[in-house]
C-alpha positions as CSV (number, residue, x, y, z in Angstrom):
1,X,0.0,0.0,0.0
2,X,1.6,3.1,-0.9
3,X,1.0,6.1,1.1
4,X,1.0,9.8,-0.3
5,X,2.9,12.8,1.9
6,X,1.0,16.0,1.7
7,X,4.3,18.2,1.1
8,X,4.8,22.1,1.3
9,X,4.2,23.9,-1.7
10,X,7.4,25.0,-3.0
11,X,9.0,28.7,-2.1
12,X,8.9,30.7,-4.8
13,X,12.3,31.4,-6.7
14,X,14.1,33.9,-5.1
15,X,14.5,35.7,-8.4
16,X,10.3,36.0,-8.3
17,X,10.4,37.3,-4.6
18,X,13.7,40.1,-5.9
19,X,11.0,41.2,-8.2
20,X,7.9,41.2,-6.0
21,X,9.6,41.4,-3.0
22,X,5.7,41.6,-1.0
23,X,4.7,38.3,-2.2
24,X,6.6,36.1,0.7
25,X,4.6,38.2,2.8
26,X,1.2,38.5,1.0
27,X,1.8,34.8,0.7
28,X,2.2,34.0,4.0
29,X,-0.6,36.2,5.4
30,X,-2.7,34.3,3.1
31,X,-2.2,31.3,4.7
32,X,-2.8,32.4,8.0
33,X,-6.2,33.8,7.3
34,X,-8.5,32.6,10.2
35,X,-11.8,30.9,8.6
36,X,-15.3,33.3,9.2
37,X,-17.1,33.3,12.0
38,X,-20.5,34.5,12.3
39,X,-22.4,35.3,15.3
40,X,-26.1,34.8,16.0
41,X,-28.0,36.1,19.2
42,X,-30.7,35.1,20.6
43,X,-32.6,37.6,23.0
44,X,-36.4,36.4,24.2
45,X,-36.8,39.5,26.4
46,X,-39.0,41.7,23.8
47,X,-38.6,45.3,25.6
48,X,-35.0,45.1,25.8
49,X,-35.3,44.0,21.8
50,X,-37.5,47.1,21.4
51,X,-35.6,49.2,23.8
52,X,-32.6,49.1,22.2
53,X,-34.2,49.2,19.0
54,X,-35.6,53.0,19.8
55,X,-32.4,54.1,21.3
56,X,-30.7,53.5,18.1
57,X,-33.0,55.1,16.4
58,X,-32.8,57.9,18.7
59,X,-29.1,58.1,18.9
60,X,-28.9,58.0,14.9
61,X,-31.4,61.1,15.1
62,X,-29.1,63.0,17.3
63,X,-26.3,61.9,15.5
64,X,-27.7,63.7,12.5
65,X,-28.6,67.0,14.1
66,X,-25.3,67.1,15.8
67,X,-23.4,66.9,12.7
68,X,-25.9,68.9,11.2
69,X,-25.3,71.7,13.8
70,X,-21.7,71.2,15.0
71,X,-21.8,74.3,17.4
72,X,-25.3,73.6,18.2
73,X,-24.6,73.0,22.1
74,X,-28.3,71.7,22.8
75,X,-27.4,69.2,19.5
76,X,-24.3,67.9,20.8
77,X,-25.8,67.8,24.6
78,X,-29.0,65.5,23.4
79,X,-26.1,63.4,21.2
80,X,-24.4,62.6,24.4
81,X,-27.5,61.6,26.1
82,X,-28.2,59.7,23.0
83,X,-25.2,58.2,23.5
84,X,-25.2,57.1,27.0
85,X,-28.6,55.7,26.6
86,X,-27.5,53.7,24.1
87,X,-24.4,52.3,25.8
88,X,-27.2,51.1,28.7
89,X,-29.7,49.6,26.1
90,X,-26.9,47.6,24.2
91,X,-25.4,46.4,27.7
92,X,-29.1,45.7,28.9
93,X,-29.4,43.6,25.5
94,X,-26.1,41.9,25.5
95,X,-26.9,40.7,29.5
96,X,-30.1,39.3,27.9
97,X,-29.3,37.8,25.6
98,X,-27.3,34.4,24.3
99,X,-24.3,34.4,21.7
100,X,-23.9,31.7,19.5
101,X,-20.8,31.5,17.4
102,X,-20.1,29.7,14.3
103,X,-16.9,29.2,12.4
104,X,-16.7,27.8,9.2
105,X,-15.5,24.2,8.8
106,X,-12.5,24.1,6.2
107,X,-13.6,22.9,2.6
108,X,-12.9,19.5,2.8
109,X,-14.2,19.0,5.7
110,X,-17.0,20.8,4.7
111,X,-17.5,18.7,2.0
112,X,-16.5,15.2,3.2
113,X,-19.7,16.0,5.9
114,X,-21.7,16.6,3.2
115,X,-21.4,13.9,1.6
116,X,-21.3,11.6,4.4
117,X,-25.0,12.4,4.8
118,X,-27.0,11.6,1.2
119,X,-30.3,13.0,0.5
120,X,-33.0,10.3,0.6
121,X,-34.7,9.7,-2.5
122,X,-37.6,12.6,-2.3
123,X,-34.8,14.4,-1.1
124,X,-32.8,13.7,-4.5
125,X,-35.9,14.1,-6.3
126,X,-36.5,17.9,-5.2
127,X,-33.0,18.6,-5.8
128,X,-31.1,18.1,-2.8
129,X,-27.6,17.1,-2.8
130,X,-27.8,16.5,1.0
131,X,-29.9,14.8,3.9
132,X,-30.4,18.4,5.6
133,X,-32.1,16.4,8.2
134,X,-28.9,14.4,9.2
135,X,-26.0,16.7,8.7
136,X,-27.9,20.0,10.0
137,X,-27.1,18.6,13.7
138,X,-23.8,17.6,12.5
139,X,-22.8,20.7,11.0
140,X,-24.0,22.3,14.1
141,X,-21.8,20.6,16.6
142,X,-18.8,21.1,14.3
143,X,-19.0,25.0,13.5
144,X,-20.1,25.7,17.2
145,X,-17.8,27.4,18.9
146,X,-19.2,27.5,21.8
147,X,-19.4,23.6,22.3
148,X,-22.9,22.7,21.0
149,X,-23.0,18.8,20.8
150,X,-24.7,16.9,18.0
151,X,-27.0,15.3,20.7
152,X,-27.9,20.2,21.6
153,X,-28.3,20.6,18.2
154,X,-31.0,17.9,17.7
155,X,-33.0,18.6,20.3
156,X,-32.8,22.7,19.5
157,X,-33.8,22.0,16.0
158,X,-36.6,19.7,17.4
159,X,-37.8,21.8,20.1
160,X,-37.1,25.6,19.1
161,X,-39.9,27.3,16.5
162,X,-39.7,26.2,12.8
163,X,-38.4,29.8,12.4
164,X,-35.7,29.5,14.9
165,X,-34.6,26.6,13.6
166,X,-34.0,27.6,10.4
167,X,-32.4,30.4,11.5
168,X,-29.9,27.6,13.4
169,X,-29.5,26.2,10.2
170,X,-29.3,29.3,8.2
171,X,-26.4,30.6,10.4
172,X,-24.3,27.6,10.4
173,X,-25.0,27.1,6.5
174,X,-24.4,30.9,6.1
175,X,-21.0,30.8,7.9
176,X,-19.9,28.3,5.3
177,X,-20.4,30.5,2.3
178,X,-18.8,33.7,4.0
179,X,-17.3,35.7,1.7
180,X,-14.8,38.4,2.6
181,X,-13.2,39.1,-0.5
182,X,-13.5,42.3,-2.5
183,X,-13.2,41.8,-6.5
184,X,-12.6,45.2,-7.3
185,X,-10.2,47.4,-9.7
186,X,-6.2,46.8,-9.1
């Protein structure tokens, strides 16, 4: 049985780096890009949802007239009310509320779990290329970051809302795809 070594790529001749002297280092941060994470909050306390809601409208309002009216004292006064009661609504929120992160699985891992979980045959029918019913628990447990276990993930996607579980599944799907690359002009 012969067995294959996964070997470095090769440095780049040093007559490439004397010309483009960045690259080593380009290169290099490019490999130690950390994969996305994404963050989804859950907060069942309605008024502090709505409470903060209203003091960031409010503080965007006073934000406006303040820059609108720089020596406006009264418009720089109400901004830093604005802004204090903001401060207290987001940390009234935050205490509330439960962070989930997610980071995104590399890609062939990503894919291997994919395809260790085929779609049944209504599944395949409508187009699936996965069981989402068998690897959504899965793909939970290994983006958490927090430590959600398969055995948390089922019984959240059983018991939560059918909105709330998608959602779940939305989120850890979501941080798969995250893209934060910007094709623009050179």
């Amino acid at each position: 049985m012969t067995t294959t070594k996964k070997t470095a790529a090769p440095a780049p001749p040093p007559a490439a780096v004397g010309a483009d002297a960045h690259w080593a280092a380009t290169r290099e941060r490019l490999r130690n890009r950390a994969r996305p994470i994404v963050r989804l909050t859950i907060c069942d306390d309605d008024a502090t949802k709505q409470a903060l809601a209203e003091a960031q409208f409010e503080h965007q309002r006073a934000q406006d007239a303040a820059d609108r009216s720089p020596d406006d004292e009264a418009a720089q006064a109400a901004l830093r009310a604005a802004t204090t009661t903001l401060a207290e609504a987001q940390q009234a929120f935050d205490e509330a509320s439960i962070p989930l992160r997610f980071q995104a699985l590399e890609r062939r891992t990503y894919k291997e779990l994919l395809a260790a979980h085929p779609p049944t045959e209504d599944q395949a029918e409508d187009g699936y290329a996965f069981n989402l019913d068998t690897v959504g628990p899965v793909l939970i447990a290994a983006s958490s970051l927090d430590g959600i276990t398969e055995a948390d993930a089922t019984e959240f996607l059983d018991e939560w809302s059918q909105a709330e579980g998608e959602a779940l599944l939305n989120t850890v799907f979501g941080v798969q795809r995250e893209d934060r690359m910007d094709l623009g002009k050179g």
